[in-house]
C-alpha atoms as one frame of an Amber mdcrd trajectory, in Angstrom:
protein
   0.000   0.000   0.000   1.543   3.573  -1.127   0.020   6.007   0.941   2.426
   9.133  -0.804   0.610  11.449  -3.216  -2.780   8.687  -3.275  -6.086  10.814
  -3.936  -7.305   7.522  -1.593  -8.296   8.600   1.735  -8.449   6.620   4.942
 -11.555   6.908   5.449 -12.732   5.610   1.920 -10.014   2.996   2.027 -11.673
   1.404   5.211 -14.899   1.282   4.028 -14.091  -0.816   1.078 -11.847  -3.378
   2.868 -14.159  -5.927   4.730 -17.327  -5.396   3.146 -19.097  -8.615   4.554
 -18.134  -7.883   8.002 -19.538  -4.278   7.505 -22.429  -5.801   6.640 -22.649
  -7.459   9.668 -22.230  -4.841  11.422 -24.205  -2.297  10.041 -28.116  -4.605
   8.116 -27.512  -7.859   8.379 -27.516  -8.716  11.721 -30.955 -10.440  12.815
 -31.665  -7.609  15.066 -31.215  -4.923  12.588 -33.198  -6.967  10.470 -36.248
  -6.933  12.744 -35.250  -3.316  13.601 -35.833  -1.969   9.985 -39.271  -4.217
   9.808 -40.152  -2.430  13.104 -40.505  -5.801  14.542 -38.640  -5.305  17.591
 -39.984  -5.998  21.275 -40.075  -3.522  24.132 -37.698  -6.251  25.712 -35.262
  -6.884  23.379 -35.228  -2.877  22.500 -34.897  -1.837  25.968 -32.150  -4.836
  26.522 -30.427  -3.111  23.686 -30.588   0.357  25.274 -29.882  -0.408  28.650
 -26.057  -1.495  27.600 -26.291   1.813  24.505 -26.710   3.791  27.971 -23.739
   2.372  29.474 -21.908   2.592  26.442 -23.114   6.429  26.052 -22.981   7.789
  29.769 -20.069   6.077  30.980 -17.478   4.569  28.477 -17.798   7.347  25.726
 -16.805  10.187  27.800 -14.417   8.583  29.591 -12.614   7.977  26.195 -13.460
  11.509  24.967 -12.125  12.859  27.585  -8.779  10.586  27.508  -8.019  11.338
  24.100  -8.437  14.987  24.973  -6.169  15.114  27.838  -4.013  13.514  25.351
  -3.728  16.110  22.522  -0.485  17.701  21.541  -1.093  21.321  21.894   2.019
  22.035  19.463   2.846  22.025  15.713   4.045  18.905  14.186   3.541  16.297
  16.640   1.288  14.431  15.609   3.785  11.967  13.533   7.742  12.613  12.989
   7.385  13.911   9.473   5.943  16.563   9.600   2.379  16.579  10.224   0.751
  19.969  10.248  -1.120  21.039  13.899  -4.451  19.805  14.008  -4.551  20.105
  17.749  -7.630  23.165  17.499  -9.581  20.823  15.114  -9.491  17.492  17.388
 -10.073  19.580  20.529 -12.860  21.123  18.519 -14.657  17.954  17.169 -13.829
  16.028  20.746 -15.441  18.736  22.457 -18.548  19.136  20.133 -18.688  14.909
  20.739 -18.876  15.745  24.702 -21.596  17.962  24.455 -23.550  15.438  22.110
 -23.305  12.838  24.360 -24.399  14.397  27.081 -27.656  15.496  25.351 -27.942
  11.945  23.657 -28.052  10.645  27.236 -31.162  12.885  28.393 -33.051  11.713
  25.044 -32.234   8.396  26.089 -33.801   8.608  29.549 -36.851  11.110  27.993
 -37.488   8.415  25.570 -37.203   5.565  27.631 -39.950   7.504  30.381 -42.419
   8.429  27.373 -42.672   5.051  25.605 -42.473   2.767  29.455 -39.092   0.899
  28.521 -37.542  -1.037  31.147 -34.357  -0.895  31.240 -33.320  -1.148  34.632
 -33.500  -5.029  34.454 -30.576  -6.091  32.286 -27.415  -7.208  32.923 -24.107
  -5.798  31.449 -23.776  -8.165  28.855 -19.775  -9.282  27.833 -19.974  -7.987
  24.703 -20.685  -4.360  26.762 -17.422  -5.248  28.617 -15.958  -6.664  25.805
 -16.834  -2.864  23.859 -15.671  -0.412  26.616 -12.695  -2.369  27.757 -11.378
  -2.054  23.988 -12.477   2.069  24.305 -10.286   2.497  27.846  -7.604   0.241
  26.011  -7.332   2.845  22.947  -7.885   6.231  24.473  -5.064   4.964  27.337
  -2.416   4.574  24.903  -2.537   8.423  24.486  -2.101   8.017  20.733  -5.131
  10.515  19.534  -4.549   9.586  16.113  -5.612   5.686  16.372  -8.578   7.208
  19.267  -9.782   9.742  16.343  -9.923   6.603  13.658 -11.510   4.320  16.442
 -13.943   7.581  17.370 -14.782   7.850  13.392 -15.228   4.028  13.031 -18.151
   3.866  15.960 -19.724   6.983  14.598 -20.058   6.071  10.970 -21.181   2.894
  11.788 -23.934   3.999  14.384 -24.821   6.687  11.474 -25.287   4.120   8.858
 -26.873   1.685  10.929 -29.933   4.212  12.101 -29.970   5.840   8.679 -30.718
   2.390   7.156 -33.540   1.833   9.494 -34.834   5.005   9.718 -35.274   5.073
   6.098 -37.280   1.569   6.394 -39.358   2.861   8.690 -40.470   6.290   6.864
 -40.857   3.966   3.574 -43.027   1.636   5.841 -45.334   4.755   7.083 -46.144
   2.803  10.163 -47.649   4.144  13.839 -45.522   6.277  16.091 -42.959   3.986
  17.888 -40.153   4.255  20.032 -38.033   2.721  17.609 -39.428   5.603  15.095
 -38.042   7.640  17.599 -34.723   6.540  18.406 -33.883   6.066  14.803 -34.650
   9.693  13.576 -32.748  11.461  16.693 -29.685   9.363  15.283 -29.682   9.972
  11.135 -30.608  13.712  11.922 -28.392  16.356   9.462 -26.933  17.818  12.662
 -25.317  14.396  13.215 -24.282  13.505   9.096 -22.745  16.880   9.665 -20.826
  15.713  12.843 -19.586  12.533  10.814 -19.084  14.516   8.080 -16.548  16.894
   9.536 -15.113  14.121  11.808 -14.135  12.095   8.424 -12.653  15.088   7.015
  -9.802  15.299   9.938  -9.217  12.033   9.811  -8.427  12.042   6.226  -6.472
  15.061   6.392  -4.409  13.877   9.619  -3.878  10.166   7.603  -2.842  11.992
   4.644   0.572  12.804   5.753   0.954   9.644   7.953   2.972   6.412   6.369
   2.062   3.133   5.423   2.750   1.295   8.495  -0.120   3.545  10.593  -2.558
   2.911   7.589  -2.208  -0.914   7.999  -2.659   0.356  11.750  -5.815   1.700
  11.109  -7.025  -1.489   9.030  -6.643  -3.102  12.534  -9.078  -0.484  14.328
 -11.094  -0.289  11.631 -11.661  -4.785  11.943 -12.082  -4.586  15.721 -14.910
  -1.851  15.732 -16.453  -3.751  13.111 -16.199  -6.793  14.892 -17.340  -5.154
  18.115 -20.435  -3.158  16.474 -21.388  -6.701  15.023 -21.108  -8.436  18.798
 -23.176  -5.398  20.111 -26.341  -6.426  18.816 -28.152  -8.774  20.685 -29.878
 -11.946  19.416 -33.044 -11.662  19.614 -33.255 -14.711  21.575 -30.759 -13.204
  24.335 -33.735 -11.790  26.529 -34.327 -15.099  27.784 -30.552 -15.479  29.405
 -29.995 -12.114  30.530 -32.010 -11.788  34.118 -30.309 -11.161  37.223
């Protein structure tokens, strides 16, 4: 792979490499499946949410704020040759990600009140543990560039994923649901636009970075795929996951 003078970004590079895993990930999983035929149970759903919510108020800003304390506020630090100072944009974009999250959390808990979701009876499931272990692992190495890819790599795929479904659900003009819900707050323009500019500094920052941290970022890019796939519960898992 020459990564010198390629019009090939990162970013576009990624999403080409593994498509059947993206798949996975992203439509083909069974619960995806039932989630763009709105055929979803409050259980399963609110299973599902309960370990989003730990994933959203505890791991994400925990690794927000990691990769924050971790930026290099000077020029050209970022790789030994030469990188230009991005520091302003990655404390921009991390910060605008903080803020998000914490309003993401108080739809959560609004939309889990107005539709009568339970979610206070689930477990943490592995997978959960399996998810926010890798997140502490990445933003503690206190390299921001791999903890911007792995931060681009959950977004995209959570954008994708409720864009997909969303879409269904629109095309299948069915009753107000929470479902309905959650999938419009997360394939709203404000957030595209979020992704958007995120994808943009990471394909400017990998631009200028060598061969060796793109076959790097193939490796990030394969675990949050593999992770996002593992996240989804079977829609058989209710029945296991009791205290």
């Amino acid at each position: 792979m020459d990564t010198a003078g390629s019009s090939v970004t990162i970013t576009s590079h990624l999403l080409c490499l593994c498509p059947a895993l993206y798949s996975r990930a992203t439509k083909a999983h069974p619960f995806l499946i039932a989630a763009a035929k709105n055929n979803l149970s409050d259980s399963i759903l609110s299973l599902w949410l309960s370990q989003d919510r730990i994933y959203a108020s505890q791991a994400y800003p925990r690794f927000v704020g990691a990769l924050i304390s971790h930026i290099p506020f000077r020029p050209n630090v970022l790789s030994a040759s030469g990188v230009p100072d991005y520091s302003q944009r990655i404390l921009n974009i991390l910060v605008y990600s903080l803020q998000n999250i914490v309003r993401e959390v108080g739809f959560f808990d609004h939309t889990v009140k107005e539709w009568r979701l339970d979610v206070t009876k689930w477990k943490e499931r592995k997978e959960t543990r399996n998810y926010t272990a890798e997140m502490a692992r990445i933003s503690g190495t206190g390299n921001v560039v791999e903890g911007l890819l792995f931060l681009w790599a959950m977004e995209k795929v959570y954008l994708d994923v409720w864009s997909t479904v969303n879409d269904a659900l629109i095309l299948a003009n069915g009753p107000p649901s929470a479902l309905g819900s959650l999938a419009k707050n997360w394939s709203t323009a404000e957030f595209k636009t979020f992704v958007d500019d995120l994808t943009s500094l990471v394909d400017d920052i990998y631009r200028n970075l060598d061969r060796d941290a793109w076959i790097v970022a193939e490796d990030v890019w394969r675990r949050v795929l593999e992770l996002e796939e593992d996240f989804w519960p079977y829609l058989e898992a209710e029945k296991h996951m009791f205290p």
